[in-house]
Predicted model as a PDB file, atoms N, CA, C, CB and O in Angstrom, pLDDT in the B-factor column:
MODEL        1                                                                  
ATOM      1  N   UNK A   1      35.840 -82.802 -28.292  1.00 92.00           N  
ATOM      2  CA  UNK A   1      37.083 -82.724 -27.552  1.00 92.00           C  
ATOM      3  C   UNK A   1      38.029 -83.800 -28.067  1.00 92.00           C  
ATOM      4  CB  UNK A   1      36.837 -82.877 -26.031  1.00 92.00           C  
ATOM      5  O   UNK A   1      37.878 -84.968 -28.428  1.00 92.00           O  
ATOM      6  N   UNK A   2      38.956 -83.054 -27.976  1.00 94.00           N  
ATOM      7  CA  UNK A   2      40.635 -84.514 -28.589  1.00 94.00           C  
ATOM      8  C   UNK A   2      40.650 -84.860 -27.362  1.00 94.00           C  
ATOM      9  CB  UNK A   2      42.749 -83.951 -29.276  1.00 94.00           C  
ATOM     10  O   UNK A   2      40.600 -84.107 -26.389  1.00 94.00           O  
ATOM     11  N   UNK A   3      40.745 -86.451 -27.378  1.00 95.00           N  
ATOM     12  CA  UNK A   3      41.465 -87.211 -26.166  1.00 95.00           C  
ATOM     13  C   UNK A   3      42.442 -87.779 -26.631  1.00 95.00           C  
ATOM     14  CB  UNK A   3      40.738 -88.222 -25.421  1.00 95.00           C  
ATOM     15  O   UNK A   3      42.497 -88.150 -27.803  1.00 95.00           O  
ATOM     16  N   UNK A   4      43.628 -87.976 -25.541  1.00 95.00           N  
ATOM     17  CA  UNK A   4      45.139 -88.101 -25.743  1.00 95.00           C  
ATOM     18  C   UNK A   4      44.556 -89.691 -26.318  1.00 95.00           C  
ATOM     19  CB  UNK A   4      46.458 -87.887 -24.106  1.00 95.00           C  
ATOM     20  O   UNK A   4      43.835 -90.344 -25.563  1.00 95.00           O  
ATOM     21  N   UNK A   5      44.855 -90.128 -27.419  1.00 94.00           N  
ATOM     22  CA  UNK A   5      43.896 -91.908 -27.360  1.00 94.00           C  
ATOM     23  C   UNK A   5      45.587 -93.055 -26.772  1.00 94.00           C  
ATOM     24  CB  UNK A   5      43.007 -92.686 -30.040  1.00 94.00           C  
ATOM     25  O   UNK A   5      45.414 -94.165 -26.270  1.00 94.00           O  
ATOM     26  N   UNK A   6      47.182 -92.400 -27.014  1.00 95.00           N  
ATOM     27  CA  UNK A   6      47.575 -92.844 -26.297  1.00 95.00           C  
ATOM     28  C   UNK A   6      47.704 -93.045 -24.659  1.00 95.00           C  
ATOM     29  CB  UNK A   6      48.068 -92.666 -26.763  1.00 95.00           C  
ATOM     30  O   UNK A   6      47.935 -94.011 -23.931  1.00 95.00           O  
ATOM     31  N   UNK A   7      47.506 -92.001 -24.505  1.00 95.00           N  
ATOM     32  CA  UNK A   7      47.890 -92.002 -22.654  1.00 95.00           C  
ATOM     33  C   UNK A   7      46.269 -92.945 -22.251  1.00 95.00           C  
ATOM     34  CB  UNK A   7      47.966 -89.653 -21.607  1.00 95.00           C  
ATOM     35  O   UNK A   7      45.976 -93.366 -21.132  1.00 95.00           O  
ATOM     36  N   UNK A   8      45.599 -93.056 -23.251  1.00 96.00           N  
ATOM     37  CA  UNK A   8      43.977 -93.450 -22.967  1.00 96.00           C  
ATOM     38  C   UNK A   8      44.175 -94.655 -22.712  1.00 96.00           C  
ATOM     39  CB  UNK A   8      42.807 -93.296 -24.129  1.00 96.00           C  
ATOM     40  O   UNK A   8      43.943 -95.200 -21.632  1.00 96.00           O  
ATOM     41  N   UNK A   9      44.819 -95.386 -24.125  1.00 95.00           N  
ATOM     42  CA  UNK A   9      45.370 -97.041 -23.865  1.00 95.00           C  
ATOM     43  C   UNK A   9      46.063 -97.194 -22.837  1.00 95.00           C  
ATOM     44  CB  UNK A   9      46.277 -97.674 -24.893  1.00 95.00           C  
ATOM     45  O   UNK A   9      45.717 -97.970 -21.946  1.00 95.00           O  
ATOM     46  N   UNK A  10      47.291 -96.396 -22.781  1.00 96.00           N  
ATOM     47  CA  UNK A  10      48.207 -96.354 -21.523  1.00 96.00           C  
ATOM     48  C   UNK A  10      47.419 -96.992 -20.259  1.00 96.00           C  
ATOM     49  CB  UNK A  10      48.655 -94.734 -21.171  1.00 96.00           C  
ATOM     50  O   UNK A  10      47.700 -98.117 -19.845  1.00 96.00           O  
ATOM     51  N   UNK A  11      46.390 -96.169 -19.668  1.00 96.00           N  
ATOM     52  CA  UNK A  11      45.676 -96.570 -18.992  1.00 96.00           C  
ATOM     53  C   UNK A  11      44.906 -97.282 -18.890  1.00 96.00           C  
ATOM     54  CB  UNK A  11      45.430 -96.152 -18.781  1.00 96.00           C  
ATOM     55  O   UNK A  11      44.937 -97.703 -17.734  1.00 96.00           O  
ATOM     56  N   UNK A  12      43.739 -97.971 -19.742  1.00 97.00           N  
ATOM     57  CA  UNK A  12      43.541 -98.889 -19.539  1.00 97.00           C  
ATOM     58  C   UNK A  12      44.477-100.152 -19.926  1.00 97.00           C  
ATOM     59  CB  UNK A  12      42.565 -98.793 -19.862  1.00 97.00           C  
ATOM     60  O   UNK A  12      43.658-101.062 -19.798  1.00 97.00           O  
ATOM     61  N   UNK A  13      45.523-100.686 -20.266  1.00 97.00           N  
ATOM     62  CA  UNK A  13      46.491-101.133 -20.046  1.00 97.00           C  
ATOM     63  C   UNK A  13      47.103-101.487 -18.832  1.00 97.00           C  
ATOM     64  CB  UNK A  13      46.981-100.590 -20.537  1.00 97.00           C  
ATOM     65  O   UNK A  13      47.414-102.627 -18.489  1.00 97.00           O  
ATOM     66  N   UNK A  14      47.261-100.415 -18.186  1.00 97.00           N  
ATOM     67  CA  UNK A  14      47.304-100.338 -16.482  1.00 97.00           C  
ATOM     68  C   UNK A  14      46.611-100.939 -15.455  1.00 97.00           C  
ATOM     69  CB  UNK A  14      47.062 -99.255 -16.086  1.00 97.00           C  
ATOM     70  O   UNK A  14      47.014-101.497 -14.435  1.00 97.00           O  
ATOM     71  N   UNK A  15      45.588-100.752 -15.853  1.00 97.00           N  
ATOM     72  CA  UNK A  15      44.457-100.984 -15.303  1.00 97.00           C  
ATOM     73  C   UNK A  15      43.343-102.124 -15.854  1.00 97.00           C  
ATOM     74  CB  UNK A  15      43.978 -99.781 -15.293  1.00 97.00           C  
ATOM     75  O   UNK A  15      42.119-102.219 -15.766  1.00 97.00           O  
ATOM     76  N   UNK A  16      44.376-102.914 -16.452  1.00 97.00           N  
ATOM     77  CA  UNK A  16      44.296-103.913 -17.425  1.00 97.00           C  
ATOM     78  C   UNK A  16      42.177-104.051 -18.014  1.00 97.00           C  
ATOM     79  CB  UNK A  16      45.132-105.580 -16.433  1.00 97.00           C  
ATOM     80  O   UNK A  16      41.545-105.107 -17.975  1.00 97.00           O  
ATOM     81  N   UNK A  17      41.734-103.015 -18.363  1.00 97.00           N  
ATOM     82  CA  UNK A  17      40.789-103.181 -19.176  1.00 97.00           C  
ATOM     83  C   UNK A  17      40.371-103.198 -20.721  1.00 97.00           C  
ATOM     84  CB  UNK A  17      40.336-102.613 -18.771  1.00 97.00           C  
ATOM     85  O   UNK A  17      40.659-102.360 -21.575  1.00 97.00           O  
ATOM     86  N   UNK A  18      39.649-104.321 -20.855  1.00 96.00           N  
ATOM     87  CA  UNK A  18      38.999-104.395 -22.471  1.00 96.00           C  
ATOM     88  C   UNK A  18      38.357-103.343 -22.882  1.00 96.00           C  
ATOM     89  CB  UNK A  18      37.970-105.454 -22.741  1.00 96.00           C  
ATOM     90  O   UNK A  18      37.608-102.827 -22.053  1.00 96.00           O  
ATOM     91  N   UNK A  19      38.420-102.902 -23.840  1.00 96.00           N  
ATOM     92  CA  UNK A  19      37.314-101.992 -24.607  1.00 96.00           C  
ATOM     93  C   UNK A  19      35.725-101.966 -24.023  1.00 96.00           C  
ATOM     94  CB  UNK A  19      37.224-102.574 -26.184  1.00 96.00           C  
ATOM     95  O   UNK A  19      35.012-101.068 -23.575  1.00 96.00           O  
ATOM     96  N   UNK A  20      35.526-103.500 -24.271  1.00 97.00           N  
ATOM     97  CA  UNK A  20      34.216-103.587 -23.576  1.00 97.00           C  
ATOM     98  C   UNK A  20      34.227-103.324 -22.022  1.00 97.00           C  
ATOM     99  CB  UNK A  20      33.652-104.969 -23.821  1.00 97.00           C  
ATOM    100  O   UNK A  20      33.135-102.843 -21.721  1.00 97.00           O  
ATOM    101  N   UNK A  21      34.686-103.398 -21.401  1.00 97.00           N  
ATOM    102  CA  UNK A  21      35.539-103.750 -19.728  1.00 97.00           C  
ATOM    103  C   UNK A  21      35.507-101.306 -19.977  1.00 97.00           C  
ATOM    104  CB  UNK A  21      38.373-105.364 -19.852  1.00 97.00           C  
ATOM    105  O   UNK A  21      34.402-100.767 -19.903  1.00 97.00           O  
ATOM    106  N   UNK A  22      36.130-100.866 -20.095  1.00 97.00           N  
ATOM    107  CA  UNK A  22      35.456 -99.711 -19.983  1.00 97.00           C  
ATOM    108  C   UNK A  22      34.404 -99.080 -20.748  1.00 97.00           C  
ATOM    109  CB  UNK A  22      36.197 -99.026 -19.967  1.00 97.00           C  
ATOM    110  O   UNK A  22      33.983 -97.994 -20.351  1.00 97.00           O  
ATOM    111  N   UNK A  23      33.837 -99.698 -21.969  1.00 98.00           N  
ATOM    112  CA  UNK A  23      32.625 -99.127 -22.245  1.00 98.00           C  
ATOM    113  C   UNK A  23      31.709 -99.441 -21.008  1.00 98.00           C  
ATOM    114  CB  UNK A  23      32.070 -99.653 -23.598  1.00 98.00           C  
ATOM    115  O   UNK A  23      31.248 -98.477 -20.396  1.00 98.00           O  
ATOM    116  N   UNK A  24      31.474-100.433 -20.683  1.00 97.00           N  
ATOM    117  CA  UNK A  24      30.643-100.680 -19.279  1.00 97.00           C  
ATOM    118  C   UNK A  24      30.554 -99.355 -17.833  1.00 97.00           C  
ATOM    119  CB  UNK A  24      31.511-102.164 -18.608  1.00 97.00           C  
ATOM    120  O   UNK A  24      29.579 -98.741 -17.401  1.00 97.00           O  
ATOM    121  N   UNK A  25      31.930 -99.320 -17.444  1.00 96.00           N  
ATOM    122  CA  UNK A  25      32.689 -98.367 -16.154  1.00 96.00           C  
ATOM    123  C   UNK A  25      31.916 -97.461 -17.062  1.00 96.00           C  
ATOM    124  CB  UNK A  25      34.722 -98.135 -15.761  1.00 96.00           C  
ATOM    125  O   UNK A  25      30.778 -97.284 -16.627  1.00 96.00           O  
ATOM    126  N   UNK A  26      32.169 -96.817 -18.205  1.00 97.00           N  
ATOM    127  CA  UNK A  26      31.782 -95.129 -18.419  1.00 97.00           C  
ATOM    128  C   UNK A  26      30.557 -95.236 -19.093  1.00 97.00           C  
ATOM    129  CB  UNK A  26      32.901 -94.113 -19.404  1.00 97.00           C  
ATOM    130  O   UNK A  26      30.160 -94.186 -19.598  1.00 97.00           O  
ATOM    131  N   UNK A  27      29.965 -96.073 -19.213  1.00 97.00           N  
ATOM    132  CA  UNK A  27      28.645 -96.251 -19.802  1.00 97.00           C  
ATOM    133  C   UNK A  27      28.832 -94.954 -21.540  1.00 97.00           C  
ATOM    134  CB  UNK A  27      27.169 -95.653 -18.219  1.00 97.00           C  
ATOM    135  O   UNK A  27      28.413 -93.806 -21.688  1.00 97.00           O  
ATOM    136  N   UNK A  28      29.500 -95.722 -22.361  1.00 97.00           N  
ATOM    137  CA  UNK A  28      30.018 -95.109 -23.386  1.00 97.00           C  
ATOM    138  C   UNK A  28      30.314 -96.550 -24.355  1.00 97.00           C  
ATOM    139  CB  UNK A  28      31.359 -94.097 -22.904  1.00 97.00           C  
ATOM    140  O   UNK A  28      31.019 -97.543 -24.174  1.00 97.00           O  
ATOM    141  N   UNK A  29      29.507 -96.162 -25.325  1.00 97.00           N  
ATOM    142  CA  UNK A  29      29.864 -97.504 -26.620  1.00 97.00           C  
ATOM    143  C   UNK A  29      31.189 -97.915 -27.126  1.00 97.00           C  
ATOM    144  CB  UNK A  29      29.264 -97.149 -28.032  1.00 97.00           C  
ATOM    145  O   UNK A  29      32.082 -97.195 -27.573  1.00 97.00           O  
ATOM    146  N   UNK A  30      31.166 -99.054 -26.996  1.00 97.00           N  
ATOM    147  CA  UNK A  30      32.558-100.016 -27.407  1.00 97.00           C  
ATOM    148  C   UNK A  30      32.696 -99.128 -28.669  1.00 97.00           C  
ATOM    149  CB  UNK A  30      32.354-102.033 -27.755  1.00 97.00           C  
ATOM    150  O   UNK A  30      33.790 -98.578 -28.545  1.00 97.00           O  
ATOM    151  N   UNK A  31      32.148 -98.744 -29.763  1.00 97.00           N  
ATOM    152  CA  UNK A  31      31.986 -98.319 -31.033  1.00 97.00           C  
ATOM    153  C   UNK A  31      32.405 -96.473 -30.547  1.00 97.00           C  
ATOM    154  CB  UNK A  31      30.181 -98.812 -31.739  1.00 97.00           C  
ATOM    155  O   UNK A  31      32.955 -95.895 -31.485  1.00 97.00           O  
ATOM    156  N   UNK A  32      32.304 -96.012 -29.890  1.00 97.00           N  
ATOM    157  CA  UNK A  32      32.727 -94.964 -29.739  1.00 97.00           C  
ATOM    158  C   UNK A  32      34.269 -94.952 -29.035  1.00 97.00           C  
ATOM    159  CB  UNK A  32      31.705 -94.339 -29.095  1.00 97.00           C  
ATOM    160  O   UNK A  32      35.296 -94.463 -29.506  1.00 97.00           O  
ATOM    161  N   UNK A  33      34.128 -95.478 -28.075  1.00 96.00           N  
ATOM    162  CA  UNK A  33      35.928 -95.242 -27.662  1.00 96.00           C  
ATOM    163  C   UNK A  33      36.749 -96.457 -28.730  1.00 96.00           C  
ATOM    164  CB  UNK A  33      36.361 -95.768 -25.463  1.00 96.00           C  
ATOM    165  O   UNK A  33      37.815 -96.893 -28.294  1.00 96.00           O  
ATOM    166  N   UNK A  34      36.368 -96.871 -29.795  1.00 95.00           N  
ATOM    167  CA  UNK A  34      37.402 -97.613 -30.873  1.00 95.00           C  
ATOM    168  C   UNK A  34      37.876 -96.210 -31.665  1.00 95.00           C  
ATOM    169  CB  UNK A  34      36.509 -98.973 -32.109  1.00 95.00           C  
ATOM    170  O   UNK A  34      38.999 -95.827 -31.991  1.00 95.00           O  
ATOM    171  N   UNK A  35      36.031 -95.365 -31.907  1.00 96.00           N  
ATOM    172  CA  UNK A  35      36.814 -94.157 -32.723  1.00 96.00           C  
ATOM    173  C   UNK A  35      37.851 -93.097 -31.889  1.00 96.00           C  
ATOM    174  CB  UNK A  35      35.608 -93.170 -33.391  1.00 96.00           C  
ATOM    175  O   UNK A  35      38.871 -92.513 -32.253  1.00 96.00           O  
ATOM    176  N   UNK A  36      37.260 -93.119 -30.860  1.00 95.00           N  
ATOM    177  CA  UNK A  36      38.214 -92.012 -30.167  1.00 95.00           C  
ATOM    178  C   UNK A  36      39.962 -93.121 -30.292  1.00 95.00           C  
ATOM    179  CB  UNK A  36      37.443 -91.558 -27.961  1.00 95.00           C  
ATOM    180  O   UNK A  36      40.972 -92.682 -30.842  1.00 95.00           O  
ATOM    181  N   UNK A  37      39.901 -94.027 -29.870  1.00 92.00           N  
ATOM    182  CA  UNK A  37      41.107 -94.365 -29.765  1.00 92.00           C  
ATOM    183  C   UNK A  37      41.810 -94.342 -31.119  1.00 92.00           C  
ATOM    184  CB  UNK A  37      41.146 -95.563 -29.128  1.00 92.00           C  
ATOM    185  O   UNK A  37      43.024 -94.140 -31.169  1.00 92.00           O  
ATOM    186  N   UNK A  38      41.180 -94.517 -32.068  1.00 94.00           N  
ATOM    187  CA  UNK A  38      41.773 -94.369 -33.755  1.00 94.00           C  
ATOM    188  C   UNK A  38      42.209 -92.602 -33.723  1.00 94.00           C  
ATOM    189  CB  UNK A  38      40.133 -94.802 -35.305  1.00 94.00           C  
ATOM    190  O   UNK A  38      43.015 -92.399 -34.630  1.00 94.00           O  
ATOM    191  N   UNK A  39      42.015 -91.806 -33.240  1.00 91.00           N  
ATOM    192  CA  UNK A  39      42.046 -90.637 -32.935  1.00 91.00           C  
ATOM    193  C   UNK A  39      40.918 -89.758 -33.721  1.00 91.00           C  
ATOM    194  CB  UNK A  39      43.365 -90.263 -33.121  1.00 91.00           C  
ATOM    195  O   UNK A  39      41.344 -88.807 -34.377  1.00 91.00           O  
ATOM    196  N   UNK A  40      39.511 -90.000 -33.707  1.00 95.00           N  
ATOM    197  CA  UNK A  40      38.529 -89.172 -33.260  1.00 95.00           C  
ATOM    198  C   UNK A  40      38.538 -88.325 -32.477  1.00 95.00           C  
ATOM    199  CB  UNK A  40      37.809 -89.609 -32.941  1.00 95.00           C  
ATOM    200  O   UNK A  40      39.261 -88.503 -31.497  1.00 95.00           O  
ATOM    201  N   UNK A  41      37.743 -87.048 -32.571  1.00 94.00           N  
ATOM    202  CA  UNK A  41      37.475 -86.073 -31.106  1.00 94.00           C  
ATOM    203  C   UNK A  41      36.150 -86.976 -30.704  1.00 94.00           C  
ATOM    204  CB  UNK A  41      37.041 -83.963 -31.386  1.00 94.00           C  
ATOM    205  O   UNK A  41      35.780 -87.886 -31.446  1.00 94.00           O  
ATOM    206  N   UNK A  42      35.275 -86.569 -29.136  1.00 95.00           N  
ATOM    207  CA  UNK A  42      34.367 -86.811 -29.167  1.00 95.00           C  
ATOM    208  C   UNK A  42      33.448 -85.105 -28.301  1.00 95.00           C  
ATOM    209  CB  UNK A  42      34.439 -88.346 -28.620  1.00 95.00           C  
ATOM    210  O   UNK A  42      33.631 -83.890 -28.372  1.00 95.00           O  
ATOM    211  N   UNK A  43      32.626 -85.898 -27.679  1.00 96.00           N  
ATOM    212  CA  UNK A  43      31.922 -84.308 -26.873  1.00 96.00           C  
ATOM    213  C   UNK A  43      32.274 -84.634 -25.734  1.00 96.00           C  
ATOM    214  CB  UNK A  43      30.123 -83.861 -26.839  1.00 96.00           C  
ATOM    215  O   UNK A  43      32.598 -85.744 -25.310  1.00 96.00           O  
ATOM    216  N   UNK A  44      32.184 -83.212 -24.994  1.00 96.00           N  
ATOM    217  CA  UNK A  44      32.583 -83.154 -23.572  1.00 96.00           C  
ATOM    218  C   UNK A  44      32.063 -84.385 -22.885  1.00 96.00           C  
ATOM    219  CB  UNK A  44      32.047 -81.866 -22.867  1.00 96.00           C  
ATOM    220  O   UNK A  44      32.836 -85.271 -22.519  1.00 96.00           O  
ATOM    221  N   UNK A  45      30.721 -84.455 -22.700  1.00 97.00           N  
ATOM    222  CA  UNK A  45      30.069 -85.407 -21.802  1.00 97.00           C  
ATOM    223  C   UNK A  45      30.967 -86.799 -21.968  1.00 97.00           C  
ATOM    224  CB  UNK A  45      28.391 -85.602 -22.229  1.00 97.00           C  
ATOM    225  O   UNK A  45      31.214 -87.078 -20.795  1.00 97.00           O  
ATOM    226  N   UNK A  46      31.473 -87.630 -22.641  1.00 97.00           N  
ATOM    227  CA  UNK A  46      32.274 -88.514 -23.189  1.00 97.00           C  
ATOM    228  C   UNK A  46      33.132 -88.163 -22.890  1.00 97.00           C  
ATOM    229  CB  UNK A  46      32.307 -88.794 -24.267  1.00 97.00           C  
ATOM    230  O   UNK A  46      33.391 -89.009 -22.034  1.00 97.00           O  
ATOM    231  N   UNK A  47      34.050 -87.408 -22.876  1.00 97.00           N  
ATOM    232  CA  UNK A  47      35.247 -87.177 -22.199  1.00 97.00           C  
ATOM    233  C   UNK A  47      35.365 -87.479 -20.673  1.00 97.00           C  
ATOM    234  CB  UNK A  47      35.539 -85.863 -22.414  1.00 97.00           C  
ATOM    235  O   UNK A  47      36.224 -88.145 -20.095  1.00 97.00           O  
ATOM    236  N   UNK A  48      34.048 -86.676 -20.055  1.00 97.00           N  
ATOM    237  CA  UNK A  48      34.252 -86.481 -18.932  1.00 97.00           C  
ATOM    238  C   UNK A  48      33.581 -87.832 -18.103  1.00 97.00           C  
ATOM    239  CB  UNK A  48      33.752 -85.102 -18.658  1.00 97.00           C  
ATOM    240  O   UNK A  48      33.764 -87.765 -16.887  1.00 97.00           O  
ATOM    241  N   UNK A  49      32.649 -89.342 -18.689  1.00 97.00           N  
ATOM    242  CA  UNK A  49      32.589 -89.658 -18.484  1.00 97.00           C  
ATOM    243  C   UNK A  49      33.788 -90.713 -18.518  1.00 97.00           C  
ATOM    244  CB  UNK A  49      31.775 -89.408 -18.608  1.00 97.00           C  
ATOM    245  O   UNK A  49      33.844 -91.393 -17.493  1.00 97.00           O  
ATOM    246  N   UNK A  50      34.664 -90.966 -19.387  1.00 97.00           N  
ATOM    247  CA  UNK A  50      36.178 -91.982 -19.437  1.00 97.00           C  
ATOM    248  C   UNK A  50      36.489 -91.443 -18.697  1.00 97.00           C  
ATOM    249  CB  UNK A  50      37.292 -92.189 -20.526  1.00 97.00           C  
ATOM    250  O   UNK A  50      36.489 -92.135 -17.678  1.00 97.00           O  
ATOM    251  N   UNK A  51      36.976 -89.997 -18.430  1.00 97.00           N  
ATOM    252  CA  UNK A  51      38.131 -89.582 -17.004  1.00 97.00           C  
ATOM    253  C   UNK A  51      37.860 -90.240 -16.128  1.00 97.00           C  
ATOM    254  CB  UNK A  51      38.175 -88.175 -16.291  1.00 97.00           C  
ATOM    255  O   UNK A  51      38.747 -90.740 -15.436  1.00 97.00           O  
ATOM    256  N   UNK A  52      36.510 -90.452 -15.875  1.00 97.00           N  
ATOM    257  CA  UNK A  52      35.519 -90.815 -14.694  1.00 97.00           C  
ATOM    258  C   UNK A  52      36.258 -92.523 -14.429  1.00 97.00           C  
ATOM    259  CB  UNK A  52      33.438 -90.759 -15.309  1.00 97.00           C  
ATOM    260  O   UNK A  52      36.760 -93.012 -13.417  1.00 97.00           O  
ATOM    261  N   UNK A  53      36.116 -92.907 -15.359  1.00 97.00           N  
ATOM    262  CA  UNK A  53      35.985 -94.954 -15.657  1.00 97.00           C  
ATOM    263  C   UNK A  53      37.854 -95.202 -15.407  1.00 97.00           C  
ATOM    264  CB  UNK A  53      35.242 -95.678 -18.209  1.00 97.00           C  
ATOM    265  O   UNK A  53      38.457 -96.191 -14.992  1.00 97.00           O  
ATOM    266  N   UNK A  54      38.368 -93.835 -15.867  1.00 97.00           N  
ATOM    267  CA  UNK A  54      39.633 -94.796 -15.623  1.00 97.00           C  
ATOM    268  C   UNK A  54      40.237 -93.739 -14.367  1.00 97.00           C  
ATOM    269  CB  UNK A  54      40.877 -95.072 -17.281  1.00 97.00           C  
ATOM    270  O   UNK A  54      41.381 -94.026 -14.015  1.00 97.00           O  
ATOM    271  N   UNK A  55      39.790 -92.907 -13.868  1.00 96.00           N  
ATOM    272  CA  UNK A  55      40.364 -92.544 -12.351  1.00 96.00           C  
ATOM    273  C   UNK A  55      41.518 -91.604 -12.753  1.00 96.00           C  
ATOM    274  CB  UNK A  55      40.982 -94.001 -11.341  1.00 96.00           C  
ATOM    275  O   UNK A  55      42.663 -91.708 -12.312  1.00 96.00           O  
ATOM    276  N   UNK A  56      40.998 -90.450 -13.852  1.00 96.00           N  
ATOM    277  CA  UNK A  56      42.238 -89.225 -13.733  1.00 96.00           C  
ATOM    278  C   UNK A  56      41.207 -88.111 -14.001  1.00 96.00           C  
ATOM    279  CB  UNK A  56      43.767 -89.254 -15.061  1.00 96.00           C  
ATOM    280  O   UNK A  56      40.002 -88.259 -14.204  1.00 96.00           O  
ATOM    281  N   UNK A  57      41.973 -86.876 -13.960  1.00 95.00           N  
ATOM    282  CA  UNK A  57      41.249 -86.192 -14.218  1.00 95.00           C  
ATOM    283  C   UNK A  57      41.116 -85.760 -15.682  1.00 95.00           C  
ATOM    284  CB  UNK A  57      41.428 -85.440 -13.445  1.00 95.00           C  
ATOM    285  O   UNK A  57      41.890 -86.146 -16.558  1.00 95.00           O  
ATOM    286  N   UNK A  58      40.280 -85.091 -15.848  1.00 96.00           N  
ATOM    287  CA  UNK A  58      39.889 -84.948 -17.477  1.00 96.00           C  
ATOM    288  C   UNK A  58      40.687 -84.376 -18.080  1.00 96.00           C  
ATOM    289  CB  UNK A  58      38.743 -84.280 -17.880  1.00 96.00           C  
ATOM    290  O   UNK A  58      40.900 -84.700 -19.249  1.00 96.00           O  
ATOM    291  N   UNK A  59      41.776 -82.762 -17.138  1.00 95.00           N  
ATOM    292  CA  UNK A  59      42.873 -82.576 -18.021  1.00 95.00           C  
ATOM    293  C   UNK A  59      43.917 -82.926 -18.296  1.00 95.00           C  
ATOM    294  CB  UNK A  59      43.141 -81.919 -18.037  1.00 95.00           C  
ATOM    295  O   UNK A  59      44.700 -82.373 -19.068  1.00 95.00           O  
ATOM    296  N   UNK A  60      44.107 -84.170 -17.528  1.00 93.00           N  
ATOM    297  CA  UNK A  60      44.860 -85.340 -17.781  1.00 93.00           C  
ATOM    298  C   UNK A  60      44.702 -86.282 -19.006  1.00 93.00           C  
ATOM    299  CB  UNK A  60      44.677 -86.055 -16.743  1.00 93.00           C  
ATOM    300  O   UNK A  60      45.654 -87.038 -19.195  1.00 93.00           O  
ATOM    301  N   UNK A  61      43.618 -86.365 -19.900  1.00 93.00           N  
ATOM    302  CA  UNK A  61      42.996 -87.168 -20.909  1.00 93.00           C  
ATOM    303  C   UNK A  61      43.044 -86.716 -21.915  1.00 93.00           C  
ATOM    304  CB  UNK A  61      41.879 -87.476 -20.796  1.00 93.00           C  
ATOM    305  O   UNK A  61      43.296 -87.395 -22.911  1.00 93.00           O  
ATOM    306  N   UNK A  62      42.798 -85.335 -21.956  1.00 91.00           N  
ATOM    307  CA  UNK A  62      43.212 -84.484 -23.317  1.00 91.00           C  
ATOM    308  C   UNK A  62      44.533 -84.293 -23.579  1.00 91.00           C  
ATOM    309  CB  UNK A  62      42.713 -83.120 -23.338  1.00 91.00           C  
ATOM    310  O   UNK A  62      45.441 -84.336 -22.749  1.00 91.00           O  
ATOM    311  N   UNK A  63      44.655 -84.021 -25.072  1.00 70.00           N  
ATOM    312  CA  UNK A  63      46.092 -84.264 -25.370  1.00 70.00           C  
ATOM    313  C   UNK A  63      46.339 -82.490 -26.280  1.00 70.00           C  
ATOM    314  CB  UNK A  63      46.337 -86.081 -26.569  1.00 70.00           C  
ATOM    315  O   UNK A  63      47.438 -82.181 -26.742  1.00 70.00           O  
TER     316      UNK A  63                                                      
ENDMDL                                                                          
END                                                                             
């Protein structure tokens, strides 16, 4: 799945978290949301666990 990786920062920005600071919340590797944020796709389950960590819904995250 593509995640929007801006509206992604956007939010944690907001919600003023580190990389590490939501790998923790979504139980998802610092090393994986760097690639998604470089704009990687990843798999559903990963998707749907960040929607989870930063409080939107998932078709809110995809871009």
């Amino acid at each position: 799945m593509k995640i929007n990786a801006l509206k992604m920062q956007i939010l944690m920005g907001e919600q003023n978290l580190t990389i590490k600071e939501l790998a923790c919340r979504s139980n998802v590797s610092r090393q994986t949301i760097s690639c998604i944020k470089s704009g990687k796709s990843c798999s559903p389950q990963v998707a749907c666990k960040l929607s989870k960590a930063l409080n939107i819904k998932l078709e809110e995250l995809l871009s």
